[in-house]
N, C-alpha and C positions, 0 to 999 in steps of 0.2 A: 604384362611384363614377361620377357622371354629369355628364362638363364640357360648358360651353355657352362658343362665342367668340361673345361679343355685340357687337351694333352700336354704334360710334361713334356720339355724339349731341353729343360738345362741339362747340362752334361757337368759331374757322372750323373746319370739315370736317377729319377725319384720315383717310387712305385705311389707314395700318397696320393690321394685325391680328399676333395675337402668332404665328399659324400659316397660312403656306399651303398648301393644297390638298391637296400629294405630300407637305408636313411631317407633317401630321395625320391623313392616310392611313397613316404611316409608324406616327405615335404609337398608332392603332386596331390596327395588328397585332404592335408591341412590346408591346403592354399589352391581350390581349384583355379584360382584367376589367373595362376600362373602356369607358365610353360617351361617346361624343365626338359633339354638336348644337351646328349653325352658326345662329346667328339671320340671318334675311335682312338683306341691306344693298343699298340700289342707291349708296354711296358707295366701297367698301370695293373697292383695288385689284384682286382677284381675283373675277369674278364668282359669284353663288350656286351657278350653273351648273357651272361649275369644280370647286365642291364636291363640287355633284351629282356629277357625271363620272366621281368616286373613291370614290364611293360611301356617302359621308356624308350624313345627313339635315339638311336645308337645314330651318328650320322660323320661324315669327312669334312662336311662344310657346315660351322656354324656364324658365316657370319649372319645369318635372321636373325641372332639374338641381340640383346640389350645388353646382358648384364654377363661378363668373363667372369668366371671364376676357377680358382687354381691355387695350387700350394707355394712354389720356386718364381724365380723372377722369368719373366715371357720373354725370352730372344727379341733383341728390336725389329726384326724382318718378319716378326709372325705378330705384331703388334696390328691391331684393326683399327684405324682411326675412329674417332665419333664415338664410342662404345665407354663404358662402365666397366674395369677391371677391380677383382679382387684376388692380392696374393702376396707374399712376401717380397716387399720391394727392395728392402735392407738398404734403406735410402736416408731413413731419420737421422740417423747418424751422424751426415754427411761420408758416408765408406766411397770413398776416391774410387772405385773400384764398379760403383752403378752410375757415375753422374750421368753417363752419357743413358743410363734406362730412364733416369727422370728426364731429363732433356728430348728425349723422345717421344715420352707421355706427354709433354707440355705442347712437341711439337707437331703433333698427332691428335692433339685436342681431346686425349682422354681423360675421362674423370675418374681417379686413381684412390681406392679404400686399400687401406694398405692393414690386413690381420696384426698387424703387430699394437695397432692402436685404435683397435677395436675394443673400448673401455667400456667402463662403468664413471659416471657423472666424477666422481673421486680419483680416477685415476685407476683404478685397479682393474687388469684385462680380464675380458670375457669368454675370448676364445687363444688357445694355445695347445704346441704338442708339448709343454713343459712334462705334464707327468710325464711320459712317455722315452722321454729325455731322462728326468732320474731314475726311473726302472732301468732303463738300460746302460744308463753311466754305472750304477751299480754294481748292475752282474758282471758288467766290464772288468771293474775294478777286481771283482773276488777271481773271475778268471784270469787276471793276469798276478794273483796274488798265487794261483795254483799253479798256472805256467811255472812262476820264478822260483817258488819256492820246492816245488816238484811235489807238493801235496796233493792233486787231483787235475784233471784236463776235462774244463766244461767247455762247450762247444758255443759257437760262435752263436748269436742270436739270430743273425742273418740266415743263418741253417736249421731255426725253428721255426713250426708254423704260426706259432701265437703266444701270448703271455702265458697260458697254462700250461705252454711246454717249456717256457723259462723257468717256472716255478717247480716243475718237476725233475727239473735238470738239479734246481739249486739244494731240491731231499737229499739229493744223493751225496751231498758233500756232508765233510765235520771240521770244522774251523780250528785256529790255532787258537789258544788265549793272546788277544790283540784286544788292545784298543781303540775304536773306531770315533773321529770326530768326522761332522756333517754340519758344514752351516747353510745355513738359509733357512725361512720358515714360510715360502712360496711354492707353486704347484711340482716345480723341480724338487727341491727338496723333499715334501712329502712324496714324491715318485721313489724316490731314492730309501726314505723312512720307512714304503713300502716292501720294499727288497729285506731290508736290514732285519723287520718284525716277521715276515715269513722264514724267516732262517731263525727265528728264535733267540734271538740277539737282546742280550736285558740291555733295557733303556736307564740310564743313570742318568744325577741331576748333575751339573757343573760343577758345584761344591763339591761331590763324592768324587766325582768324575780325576780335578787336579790334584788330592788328595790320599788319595787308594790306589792300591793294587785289588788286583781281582785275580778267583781261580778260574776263569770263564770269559768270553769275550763279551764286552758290552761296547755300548756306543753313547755317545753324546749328544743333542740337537742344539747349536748355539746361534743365536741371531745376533744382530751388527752392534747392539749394545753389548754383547758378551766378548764380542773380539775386537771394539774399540772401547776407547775412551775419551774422556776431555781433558785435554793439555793441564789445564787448570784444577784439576783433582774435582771438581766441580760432580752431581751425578748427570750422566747424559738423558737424552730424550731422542728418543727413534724418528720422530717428525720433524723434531727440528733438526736432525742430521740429514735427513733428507733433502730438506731446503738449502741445509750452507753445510756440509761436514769440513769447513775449515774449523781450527782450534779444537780438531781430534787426533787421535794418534793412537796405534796399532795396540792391541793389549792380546795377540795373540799367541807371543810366544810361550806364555807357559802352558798352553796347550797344546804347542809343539812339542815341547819338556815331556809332554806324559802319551803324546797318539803315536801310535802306527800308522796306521789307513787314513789318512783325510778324503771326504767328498766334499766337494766344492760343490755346494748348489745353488752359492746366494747371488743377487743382485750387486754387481756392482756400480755406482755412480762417480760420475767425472769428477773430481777433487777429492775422493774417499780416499782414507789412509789406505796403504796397500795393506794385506794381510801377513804376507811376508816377504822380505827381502831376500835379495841373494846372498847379502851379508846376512843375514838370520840364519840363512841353510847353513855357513862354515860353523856354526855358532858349536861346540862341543856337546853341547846338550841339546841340539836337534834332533826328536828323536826318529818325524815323520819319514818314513822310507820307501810311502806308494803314495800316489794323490789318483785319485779319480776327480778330473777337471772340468764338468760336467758344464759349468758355467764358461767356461774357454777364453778367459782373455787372455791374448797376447804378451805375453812379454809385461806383465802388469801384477797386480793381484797377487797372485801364485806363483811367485819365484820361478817356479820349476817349470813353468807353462811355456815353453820358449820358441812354441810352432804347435799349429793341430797338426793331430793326426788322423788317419784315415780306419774307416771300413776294415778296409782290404790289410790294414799294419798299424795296428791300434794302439803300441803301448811302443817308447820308447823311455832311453834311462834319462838322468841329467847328475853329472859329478856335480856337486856344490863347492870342489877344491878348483875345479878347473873353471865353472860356467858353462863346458860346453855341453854336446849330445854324446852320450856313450848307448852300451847297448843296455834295453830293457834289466838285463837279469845281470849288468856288471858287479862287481862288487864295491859297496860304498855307496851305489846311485839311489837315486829316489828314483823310484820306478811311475812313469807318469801314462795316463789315460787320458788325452785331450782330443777325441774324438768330436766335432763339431755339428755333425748331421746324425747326431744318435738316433732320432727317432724314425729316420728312415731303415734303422736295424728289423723295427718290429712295425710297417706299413698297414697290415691288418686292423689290429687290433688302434694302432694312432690315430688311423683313417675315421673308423667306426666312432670313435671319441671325438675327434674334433667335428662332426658331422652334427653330432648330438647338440654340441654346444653353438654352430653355424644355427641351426634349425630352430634352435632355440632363441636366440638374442638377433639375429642378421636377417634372414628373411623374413620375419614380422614388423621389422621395420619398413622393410617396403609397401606394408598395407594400413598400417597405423598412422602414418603419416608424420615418422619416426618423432613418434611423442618422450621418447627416453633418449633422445640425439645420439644412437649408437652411430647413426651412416655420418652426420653431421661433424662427429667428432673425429672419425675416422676419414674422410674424404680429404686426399692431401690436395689435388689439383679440381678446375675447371675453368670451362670458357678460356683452354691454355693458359692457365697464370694458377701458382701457387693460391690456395683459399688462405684467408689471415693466422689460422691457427699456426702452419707450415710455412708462414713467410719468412721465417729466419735460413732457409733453405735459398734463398735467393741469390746470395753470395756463393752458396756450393756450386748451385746451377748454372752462373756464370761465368764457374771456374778460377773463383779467389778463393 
């Protein structure tokens, strides 16, 4: 079997790749049966060079290979017929915005593993840049808390070289007394949990949390039973909101009542009561006045979420009297963080992580004769036709 890590081509630029350098040197001697070609990049955070170094062949042309792999969705004109892709196809969804990538993999006769549902038998994924995502939705957050407030200017992440220069960036600050909630209790979140405990942030329980004042800033970790409920006063269950979250409804506002800071790091699902409304923001005793939107839905979820933002101009405000966009640091706004490609802020260190976890669960499937049905669960197409797992995509693909 002969894989090729191919070049980023989506625009803007992705420096990630799914393997660096000493990962994929690693993968070439755990797996001699396999053939491992890098296509050149002069974008791609580790140089070709690097590659070289370890002994991998650097090359312009891979189609000899079998098996694509990549981070971003593949432009349809650099799409190789007959071949095995793996990379984010942001196609499960159905996002009106890729029909024509899948319709091109079907029409191309690729057979299409798509990272996003690269699981475990349960449902719960194996590989993702989640942490990576809340590390840096985080320091987002505190950075734009320093901008606004004119309490300190930490520097972009994108202008560090790695997480241990984020961490040293974030010594140098001292926090106001704030209130910090964080929901989710998935790989985002805990990225983001990591932030908050390096800065020596006391973690409180929810009880203390809607009840206290504190001289010191602390923070909260709450999951979907703590910011929903059952209609029917009934106690909820986590699993079964999962499978049907009708006959729930929001129980978030009275920890809007007492936060500052909200990170947003949980999962949302299609029918989930929202967390807060735009009515909730007019509410008088609203007290949340920055979100870090780390999970990013649209216009959904998070009130304030009303468009991502970018890289390059990461925080914008949103008046709750008006609905609309004001600026960042207006007075009255909720100062928002919805940056959607966080984890291309910190390429290095996301790259080295997701590699580990590739290496670990994806490529042994190809020699095991995937006895843990990681490739099986993941393969959305073949033989040009949606496989049955993916067949509800059918209707997307031909554009109803």
């Amino acid at each position: 079997m002969k894989f090729a890590i191919i070049k980023e081509r989506k625009n803007p630029p992705d420096r990630r790749v799914v393997f660096s350098p000493k990962k994929l040197a690693e993968a070439k001697t755990q797996f001699p049966a396999a053939t491992f070609k890098v296509e050149a990049s002069d974008i791609r955070v580790f140089s070709d060079e690097a590659y070289a170094k370890e002994g991998l062949e650097v090359a312009a042309d891979i189609s000899d290979c079998d098996v694509m792999i990549g981070v971003k969705e593949v432009p349809l004109d650099y799409l190789i017929p007959n071949k095995k892709y793996f990379f984010f196809s942001h196609t499960i969804k159905k996002q009106p915005y890729n029909r024509k990538l899948l319709q091109a993999i079907l029409a191309k006769n690729i057979e299409m593993y798509d990272h996003e549902v690269i699981t475990k038998a349960n449902g719960g994924r194996l590989i993702g840049f989640g942490r990576y995502a809340g590390l840096v939705g985080a320091y987002n957050g505190f950075r734009a808390l320093g901008l606004r407030d004119g309490l300190f200017n930490l520097p972009k992440v994108e202008n560090l070289p790695d997480l241990d220069a984020v961490k040293k960036e974030l010594d140098k600050i001292k926090l106001p007394n704030i209130k910090i909630l964080l929901s989710g209790t998935g790989k985002v979140a805990y990225g983001a949990k990591e932030i908050l405990d390096h800065l020596g942030i006391k973690e409180v329980s929810d009880a203390l949390y809607l009840t206290s004042d504190f001289t010191e800033p602390v923070y909260c970790m709450v999951d979907v039973m703590e910011y929903s409920k059952r209609v029917d006063g009934k106690v909820g269950d986590k699993y079964k909101f999962y499978d049907d979250p009708s006959g729930y409804e929001s129980n978030f506002m009275p920890y809007a009542k007492m936060t500052d800071f909200f990170i947003a790091g949980h999962f949302y699902g299609d029918g989930a009561p929202y967390l807060f409304t735009r009515e909730d923001a007019k509410h008088p005793d609203f007290k949340i006045n920055l979100v870090a939107d780390i999970s990013c839905d649209i216009d959904g979820p998070v009130a304030s979420t009303i468009r991502p933002s970018t890289i390059a101009d990461p925080f914008y405000g949103y008046d709750p009297k008006t609905e609309k966009e004001v600026a960042f640091d207006a007075e009255g706004a909720i100062t928002v963080m919805a940056v959607d490609n966080l984890p291309c802020e910190l390429p290095k260190d996301a790259s080295e992580g997701f590699g580990e976890m590739f290496l670990e669960h994806v490529i042994p499937a190809f020699y095991n004769g995937d006895k843990d049905g990681v490739l099986a669960r993941a393969k959305m197409t073949e033989n040009g036709k949606l496989t049955e797992r993916y067949v509800y995509l059918q209707e997307y693909v031909d554009g109803n």
